[in-house]
C-alpha positions in Angstrom: 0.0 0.0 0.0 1.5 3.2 -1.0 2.6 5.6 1.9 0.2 8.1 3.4 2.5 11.0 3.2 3.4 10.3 -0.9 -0.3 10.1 -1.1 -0.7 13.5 0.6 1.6 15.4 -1.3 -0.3 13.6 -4.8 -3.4 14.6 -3.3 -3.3 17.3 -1.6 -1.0 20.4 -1.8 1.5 21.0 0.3 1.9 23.9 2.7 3.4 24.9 5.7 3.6 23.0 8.9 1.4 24.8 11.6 0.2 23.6 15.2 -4.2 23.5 14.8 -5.6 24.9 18.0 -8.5 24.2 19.3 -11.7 24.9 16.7 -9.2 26.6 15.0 -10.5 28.7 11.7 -9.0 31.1 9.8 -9.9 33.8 7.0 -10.4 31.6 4.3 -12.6 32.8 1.4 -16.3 31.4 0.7 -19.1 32.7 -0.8 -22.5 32.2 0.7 -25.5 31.5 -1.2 -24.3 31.1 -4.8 -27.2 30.9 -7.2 -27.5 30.5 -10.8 -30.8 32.6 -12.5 -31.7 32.8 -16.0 -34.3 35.1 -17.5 -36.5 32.7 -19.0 -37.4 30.2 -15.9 -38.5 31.1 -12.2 -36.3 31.2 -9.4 -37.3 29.1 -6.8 -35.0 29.7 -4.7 -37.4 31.4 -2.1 -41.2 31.3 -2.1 -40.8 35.2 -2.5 -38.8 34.3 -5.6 -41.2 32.0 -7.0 -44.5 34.4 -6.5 -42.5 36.9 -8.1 -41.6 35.3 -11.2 -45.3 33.6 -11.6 -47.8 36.3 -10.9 -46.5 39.3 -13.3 -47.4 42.6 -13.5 -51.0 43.3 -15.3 -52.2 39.9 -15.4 -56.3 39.4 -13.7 -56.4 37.5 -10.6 -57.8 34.5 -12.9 -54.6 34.7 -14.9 -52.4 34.8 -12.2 -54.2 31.6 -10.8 -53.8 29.9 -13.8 -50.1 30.9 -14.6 -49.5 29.1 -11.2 -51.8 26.1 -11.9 -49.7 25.4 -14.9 -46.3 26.3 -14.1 -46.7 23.9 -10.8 -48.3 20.9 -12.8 -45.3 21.4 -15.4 -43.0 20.7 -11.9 -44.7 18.0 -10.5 -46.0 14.7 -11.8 -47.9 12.4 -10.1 -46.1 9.9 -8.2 -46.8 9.0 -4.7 -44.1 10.2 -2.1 -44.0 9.5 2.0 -41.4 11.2 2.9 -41.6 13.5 6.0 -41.0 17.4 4.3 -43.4 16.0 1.2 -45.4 19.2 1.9 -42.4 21.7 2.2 -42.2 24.1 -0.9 -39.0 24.3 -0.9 -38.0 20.9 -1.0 -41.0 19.2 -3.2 -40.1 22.2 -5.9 -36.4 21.7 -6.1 -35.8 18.0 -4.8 -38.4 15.9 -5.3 -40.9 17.0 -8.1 -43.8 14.9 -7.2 -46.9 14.0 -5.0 -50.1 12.6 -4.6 -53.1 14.7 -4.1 -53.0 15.6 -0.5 -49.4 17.0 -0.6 -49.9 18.8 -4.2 -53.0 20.3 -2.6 -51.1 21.5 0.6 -47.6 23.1 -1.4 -49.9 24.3 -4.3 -52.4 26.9 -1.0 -48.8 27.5 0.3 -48.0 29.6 -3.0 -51.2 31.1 -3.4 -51.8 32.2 -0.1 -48.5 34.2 -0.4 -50.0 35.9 -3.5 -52.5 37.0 -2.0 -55.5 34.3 -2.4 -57.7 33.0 -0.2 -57.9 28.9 -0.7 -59.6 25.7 0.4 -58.5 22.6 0.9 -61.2 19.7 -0.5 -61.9 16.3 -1.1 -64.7 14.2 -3.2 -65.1 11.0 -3.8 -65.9 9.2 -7.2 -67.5 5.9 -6.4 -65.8 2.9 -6.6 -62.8 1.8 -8.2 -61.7 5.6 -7.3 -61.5 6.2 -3.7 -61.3 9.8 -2.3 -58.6 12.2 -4.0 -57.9 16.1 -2.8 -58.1 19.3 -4.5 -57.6 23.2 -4.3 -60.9 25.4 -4.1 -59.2 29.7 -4.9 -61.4 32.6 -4.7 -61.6 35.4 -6.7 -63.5 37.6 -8.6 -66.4 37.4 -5.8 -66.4 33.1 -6.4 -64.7 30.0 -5.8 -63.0 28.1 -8.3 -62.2 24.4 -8.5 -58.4 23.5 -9.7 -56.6 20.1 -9.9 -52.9 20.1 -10.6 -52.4 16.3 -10.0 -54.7 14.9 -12.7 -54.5 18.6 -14.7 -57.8 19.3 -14.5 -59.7 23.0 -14.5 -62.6 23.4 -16.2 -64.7 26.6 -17.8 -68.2 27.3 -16.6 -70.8 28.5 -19.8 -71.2 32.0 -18.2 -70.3 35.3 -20.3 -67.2 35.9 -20.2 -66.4 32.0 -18.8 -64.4 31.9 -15.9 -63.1 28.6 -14.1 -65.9 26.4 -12.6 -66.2 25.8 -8.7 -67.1 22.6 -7.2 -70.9 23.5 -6.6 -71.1 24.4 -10.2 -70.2 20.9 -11.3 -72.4 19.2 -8.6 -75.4 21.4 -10.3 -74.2 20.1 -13.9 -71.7 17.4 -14.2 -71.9 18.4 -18.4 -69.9 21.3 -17.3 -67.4 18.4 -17.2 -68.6 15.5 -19.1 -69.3 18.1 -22.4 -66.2 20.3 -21.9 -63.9 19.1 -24.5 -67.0 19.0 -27.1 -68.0 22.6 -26.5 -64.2 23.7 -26.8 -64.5 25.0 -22.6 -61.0 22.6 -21.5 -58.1 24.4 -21.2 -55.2 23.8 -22.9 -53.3 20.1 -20.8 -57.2 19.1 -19.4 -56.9 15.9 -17.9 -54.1 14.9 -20.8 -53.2 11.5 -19.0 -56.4 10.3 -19.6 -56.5 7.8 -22.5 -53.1 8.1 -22.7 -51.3 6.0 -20.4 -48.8 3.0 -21.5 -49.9 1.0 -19.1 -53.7 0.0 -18.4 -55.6 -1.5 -16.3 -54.3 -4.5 -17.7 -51.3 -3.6 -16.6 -52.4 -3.8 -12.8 -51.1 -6.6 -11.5 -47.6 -6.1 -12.6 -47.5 -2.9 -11.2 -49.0 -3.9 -8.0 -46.0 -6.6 -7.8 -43.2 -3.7 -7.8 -45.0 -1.1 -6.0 -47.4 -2.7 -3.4 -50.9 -1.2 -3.0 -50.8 1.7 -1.3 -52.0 4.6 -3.2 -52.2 2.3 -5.9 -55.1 4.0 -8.0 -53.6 7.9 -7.5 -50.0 6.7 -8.0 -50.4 5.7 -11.6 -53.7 7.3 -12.2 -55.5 3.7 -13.7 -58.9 3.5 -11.9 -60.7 0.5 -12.7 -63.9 2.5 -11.8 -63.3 4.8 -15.1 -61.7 7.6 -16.6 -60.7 11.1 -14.8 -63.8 12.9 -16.6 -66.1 10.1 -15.0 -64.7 11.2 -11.6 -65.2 15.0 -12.0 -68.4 14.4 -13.2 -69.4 12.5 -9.8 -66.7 13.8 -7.5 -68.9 17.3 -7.2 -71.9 15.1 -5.5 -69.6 13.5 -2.5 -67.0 16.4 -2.0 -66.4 18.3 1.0 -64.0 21.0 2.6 -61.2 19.7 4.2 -59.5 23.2 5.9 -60.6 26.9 4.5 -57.5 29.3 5.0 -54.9 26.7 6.3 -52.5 25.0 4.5 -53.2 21.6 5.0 -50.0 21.4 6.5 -47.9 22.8 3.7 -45.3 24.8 4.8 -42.4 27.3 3.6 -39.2 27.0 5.1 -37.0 29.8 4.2 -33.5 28.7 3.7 -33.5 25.3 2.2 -31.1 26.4 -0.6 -28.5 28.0 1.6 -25.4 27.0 1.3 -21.6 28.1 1.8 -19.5 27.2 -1.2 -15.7 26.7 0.3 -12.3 27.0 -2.2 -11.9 23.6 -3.9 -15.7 23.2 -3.7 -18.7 22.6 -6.8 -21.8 22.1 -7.2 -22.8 20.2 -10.1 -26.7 19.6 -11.3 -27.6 17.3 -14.1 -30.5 16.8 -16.0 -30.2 13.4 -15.9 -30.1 10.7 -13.1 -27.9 8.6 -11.2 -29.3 5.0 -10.7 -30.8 4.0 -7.5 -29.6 7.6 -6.1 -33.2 8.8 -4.9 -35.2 8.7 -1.6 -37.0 5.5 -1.8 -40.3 6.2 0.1 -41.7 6.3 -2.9 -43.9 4.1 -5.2 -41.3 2.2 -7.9 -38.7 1.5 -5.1 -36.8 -0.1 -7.4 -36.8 2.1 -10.5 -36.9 5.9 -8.6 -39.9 8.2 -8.9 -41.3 8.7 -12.8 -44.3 9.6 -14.3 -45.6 6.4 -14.7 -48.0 7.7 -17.5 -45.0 7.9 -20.0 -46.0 9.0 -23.4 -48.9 10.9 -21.8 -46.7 13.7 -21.8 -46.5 14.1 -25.4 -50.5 15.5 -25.5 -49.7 18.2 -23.1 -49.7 20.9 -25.6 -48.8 23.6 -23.3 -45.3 21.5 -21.6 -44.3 18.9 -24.3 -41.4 21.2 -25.3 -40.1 21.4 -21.7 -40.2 17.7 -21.5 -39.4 16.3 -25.2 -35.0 16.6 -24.9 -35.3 14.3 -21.3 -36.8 11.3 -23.5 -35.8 8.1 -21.4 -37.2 4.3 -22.9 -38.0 1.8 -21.0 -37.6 3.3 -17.7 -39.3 0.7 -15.0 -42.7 -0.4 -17.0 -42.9 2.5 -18.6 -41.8 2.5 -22.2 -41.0 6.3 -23.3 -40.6 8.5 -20.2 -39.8 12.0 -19.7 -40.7 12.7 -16.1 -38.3 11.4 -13.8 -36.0 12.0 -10.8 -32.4 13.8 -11.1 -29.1 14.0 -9.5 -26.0 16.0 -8.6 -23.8 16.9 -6.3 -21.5 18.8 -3.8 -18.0 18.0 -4.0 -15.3 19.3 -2.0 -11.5 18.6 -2.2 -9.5 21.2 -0.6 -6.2 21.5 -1.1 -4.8 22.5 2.0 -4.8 21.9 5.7 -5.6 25.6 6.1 -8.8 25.2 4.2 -9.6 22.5 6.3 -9.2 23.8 9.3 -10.8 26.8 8.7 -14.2 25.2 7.8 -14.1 22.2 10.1 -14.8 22.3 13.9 -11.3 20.3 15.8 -10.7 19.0 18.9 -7.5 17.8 19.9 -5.9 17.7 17.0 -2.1 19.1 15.7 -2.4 20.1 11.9 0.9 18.6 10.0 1.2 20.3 6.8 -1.5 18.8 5.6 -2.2 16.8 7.7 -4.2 16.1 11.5 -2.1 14.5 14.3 -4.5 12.7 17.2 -2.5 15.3 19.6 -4.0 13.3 23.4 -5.6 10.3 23.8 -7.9 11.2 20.7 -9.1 14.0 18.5 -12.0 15.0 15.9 -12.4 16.6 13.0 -16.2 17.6 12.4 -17.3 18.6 8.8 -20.6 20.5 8.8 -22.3 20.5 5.5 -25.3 21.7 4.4 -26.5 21.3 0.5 -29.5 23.2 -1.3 -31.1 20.0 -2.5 -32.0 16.3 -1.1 -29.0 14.4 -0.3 -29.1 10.6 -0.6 -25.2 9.6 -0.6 -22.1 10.5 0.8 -18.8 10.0 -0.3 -15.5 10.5 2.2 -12.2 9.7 0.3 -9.7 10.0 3.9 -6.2 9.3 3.7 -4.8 7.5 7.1 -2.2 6.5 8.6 -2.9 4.5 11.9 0.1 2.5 14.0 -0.6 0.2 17.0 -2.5 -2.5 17.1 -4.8 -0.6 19.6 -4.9 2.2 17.4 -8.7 2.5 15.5 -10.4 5.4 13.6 -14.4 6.1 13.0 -16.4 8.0 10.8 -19.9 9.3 12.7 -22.9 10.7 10.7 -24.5 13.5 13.0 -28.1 14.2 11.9 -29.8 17.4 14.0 -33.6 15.9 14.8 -36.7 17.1 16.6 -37.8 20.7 17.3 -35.0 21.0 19.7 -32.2 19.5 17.3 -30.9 17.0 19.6 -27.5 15.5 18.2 -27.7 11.7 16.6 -24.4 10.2 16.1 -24.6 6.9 13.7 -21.4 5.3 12.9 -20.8 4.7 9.4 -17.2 3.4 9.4 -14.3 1.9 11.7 -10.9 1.1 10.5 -8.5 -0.8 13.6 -5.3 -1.3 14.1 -2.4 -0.4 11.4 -3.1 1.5 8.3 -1.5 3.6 5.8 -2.8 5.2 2.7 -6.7 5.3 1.4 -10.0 4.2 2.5 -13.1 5.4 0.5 -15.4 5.3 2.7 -19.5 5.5 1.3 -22.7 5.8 3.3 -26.4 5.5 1.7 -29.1 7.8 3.0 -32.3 6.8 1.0 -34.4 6.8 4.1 -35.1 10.7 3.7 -33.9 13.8 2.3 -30.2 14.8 4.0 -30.0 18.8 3.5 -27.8 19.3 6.5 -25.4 17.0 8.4 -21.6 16.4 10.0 -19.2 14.1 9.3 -17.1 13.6 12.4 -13.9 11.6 12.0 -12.6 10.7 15.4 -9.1 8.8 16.2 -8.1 7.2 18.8 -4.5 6.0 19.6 -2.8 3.0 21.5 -0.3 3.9 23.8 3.1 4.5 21.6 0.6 4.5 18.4 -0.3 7.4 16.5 -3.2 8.6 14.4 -2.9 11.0 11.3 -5.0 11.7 8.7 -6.5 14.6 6.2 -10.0 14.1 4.2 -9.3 14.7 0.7 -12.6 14.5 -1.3 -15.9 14.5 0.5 -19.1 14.2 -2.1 -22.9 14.5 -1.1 -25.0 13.2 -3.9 -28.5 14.6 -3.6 -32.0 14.2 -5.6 -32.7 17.3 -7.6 -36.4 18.6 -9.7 -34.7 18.9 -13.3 -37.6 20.8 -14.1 -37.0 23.8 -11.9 -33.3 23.8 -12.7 -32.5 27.2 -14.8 -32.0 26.1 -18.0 -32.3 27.9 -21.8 -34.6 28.9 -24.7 -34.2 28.5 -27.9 -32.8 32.4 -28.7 -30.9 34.6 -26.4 -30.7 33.8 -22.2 -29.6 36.3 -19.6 -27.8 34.2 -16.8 -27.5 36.1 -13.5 -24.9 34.7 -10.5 -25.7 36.0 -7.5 -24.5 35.6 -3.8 -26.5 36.4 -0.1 -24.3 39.5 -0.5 -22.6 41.9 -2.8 -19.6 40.3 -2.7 -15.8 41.0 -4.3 -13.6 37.8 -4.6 -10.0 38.1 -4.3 -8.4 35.1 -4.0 -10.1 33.3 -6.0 -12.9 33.1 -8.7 -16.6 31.9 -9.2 -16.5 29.3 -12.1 -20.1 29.0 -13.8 -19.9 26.0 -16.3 -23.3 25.1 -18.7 -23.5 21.9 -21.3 -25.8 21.6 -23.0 -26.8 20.1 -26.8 -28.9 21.8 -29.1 -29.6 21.7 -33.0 -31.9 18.9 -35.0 -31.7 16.2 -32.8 -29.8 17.7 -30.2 -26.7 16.7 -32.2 -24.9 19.8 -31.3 -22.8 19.6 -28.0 -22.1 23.1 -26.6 -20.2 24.8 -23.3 -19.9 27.9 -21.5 -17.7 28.8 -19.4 -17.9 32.2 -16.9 -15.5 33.6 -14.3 -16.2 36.2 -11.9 -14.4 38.3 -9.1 -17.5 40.0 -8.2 -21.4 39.2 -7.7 -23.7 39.8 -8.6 -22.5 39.0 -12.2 -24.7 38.0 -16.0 -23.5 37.0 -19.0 -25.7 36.3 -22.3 -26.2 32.1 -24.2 -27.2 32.1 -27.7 -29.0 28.7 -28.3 -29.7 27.3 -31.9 -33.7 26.1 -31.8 -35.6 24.4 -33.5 -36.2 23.0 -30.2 -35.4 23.4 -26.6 -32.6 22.5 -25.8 -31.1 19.0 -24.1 -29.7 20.4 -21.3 -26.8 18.4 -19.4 -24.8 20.4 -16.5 -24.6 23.3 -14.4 -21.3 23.5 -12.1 -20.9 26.8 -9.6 -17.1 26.1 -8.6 -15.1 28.2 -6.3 -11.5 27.9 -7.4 -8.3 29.6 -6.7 -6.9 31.9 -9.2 -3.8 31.0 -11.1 
């Protein structure tokens, strides 16, 4: 095994030896908050941000509703999800990007309510073979008005002018439903899963098999009781008001994309997945969340174009999909012991160059990270060398839980007695969403042994939305960076990297790359059309300068 000090000085760059006091940190630069904005898609960054960029200036209350029924239909798909913040804003928008009806209903009043609206909460049920599904009641204009984002359905009343049916409307006169399409009153996406779907109600057992039961019917919208139209039109007769003015439980917590990018530290978002990297209390535990409806998307007039470039086949049992998880990641790899030390908390520890000496009996080096999406994976790369036979190193995961935050240690790694060089060390967290944790490496030494080490690469691989990522038009696209703060870098500079592919059949592979010494910064993209294009990458590094 090849020595842990040649590895070091591979690895990591050398720099001067210096004792580490205790918590020692040190006026290394970061920059807090990085974000990447383009002109043409909503930041969702902050509920503030996303209001902002829905309901525009001169738009009717009615078109401000329905600009925020369709843009939050375009980020979700149906698909049922269990874990515990599956009604945060935040986190459904940017890390999941799916629900079932509940959880839609209760992030979908969240947004409204902060526009101004007054909401309810509802439920109906269809009959048999349906069971009971939620919905959003708005008001405006003096009336209520009945909207569906999970199965896309809205519907136009026959008054003059027409304005969006409520629920006691279609109890009156289920043909406000049932004759919609005919008499040219469905907006443009209404109930486009219906009739559509790859897979049928033949299809149920197999499906059953690899997803169990629960939420069977609302999960893959297939009802053996009918079609989507045959539940509005008998929903209206059996539906009631859950909560008027609550939220159902939805909640906004501000925040969830904060982050602190360090030197020698990216984030990277694809539009594309990693297998088996998802939370996995979700239905298709062993493909990851899709839209199990396929190439239903294709007769969604108004969103096609957003979701045509992500074409996947034979995702799970579902032939042509285009609605389905994402990935990425935060990767750090300073260079320096400096860097570490300045972002770490330590506890009896000497630094060595680059290195951290067990100075007593035994010594930690506590990484706190938080990341701006669902982390599912963690990658430590640590280089070690451990003598004595009673000598023995261990990795902790420390998870903050419960209103009060209490401190759970879980160890996820133990190396005894000698060592010397690299240990990769890798630890799965598919249970639920990580977005904040530490990483405590703790060494203890035999008497006459000694205990050294430096982490060298630490990864957190997280579950994005690659619908609400900020991608381009066909055409020209403003990009703006921005930090939490004006903010003039010295010693280093903000990297901002895009791929993407554009051009008939996306056959054209293009790059940009951006470098700034001061935020907030923009820079223009040309894209060639005909289409939207296949985007691949975003990276926000922080790098030195040369």
């Amino acid at each position: 095994m090849r020595s842990l000090f040649l590895l070091a000085g591979v690895l990591i760059a050398g720099g001067s030896a210096a004792p580490a006091a205790e918590n020692e940190g040190g006026a290394v630069e970061t920059v807090v908050n990085p974000w990447v904005t383009t002109d043409k898609y909503v930041d969702t960054s902050s509920l503030e941000g996303i209001v902002a960029g829905i309901a525009r200036e001169g738009m009717t209350d009615e078109g401000k509703v329905l600009a925020f029924y369709h843009w939050y239909r375009r980020m979700l798909f149906h698909h049922r999800f269990m874990g515990g913040d599956r009604r945060d804003v935040l986190k459904v928008l940017n890390s999941y990007g799916c629900n079932l009806c509940g959880s839609q209903a209760a992030v979908f009043v969240v947004m409204l309510q902060k526009a101004g609206f007054k909401t309810r909460v509802c439920a109906a049920k269809g009959g048999e073979g349906f069971g009971t599904h939620t919905f959003v009641q708005i008001f405006y204009d003096g009336k209520w008005h009945c909207f569906d984002t999970m199965t896309s359905f809205c519907v136009y009343n026959r008054a003059d002018p027409p304005r969006i049916a409520s629920l006691d409307e279609l109890k009156a006169d289920p043909t406000i439903v049932t004759m919609a399409v005919e008499e040219k009153r469905a907006p443009p996406g209404f109930v486009y899963c219906e009739g559509h779907q790859e897979n049928t109600v033949k299809d149920i057992p197999k499906l059953k098999a690899s997803m169990g039961s629960r939420d069977f019917r609302w999960s893959t919208c297939i009802f053996e009781g009918g079609t989507f139209t045959e539940f509005w039109a008998k929903a209206a007769k059996k539906g009631w008001t859950l909560t008027e003015g609550g939220t159902y439980n939805g909640r906004y917590t501000p925040g969830v994309t904060d982050f602190t990018l360090k030197p020698n530290e990216e984030l990277v978002r694809l539009w594309d997945h990693i297998s088996g990297k998802y939370v996995k209390k979700a239905s298709h535990p062993d493909f990851g969340p899709h839209h199990t409806c396929g190439a239903a998307d294709e007769h969604d007039p108004m969103h096609f174009k957003f979701y045509e470039p992500y074409l996947k086949e034979n995702l799970g049992h579902t032939k042509k999909c285009y609605r389905y998880f994402g990935n990425g990641w935060l990767e750090w790899k300073p260079k320096t012991g400096a860097e570490v030390a300045a972002a770490c908390k330590l506890r009896s520890l000497a630094r060595e160059d680059v290195l951290f000496k067990v100075a007593g009996a035994s010594g930690t080096l506590t990484i706190p990270v938080k990341v701006p999406y669902a982390g599912v994976e963690i990658e430590l790369d640590l280089l070690l060398k451990q003598e004595g036979e009673g000598s023995v190193t261990r990795v902790y995961l420390v998870k903050r839980v419960g209103r009060n935050r209490k401190a759970r240690r879980t160890e996820v790694a133990k190396i005894e007695g000698k060592f010397d060089g690299a240990k990769k060390i890798v630890v799965p967290h598919t249970d639920a969403g990580l977005f904040e944790y530490e990483l405590a490496i703790e060494g203890k030494r035999a008497d006459g042994g000694s205990v050294i080490f430096a982490p060298v690469r630490l990864r957190t691989i997280f579950q994005e939305n690659i619908y609400a990522l900020p991608g381009f038009f066909p055409g020209k696209n403003t990009v703006t960076v921005r930090a939490a703060k004006a903010q003039e870098i010295k010693q280093h500079a903000l990297a901002v990297t895009y791929e993407w592919a554009e051009g008939e059949g996306w056959a054209t592979p293009k790059s940009v790359t951006k470098k700034f010494e001061t935020l907030p910064a923009s820079f223009e993209v040309e894209v060639a059309g005909p289409k939207m294009p296949r985007m691949k990458k975003l990276v926000v590094r922080l790098e030195p300068k040369p």
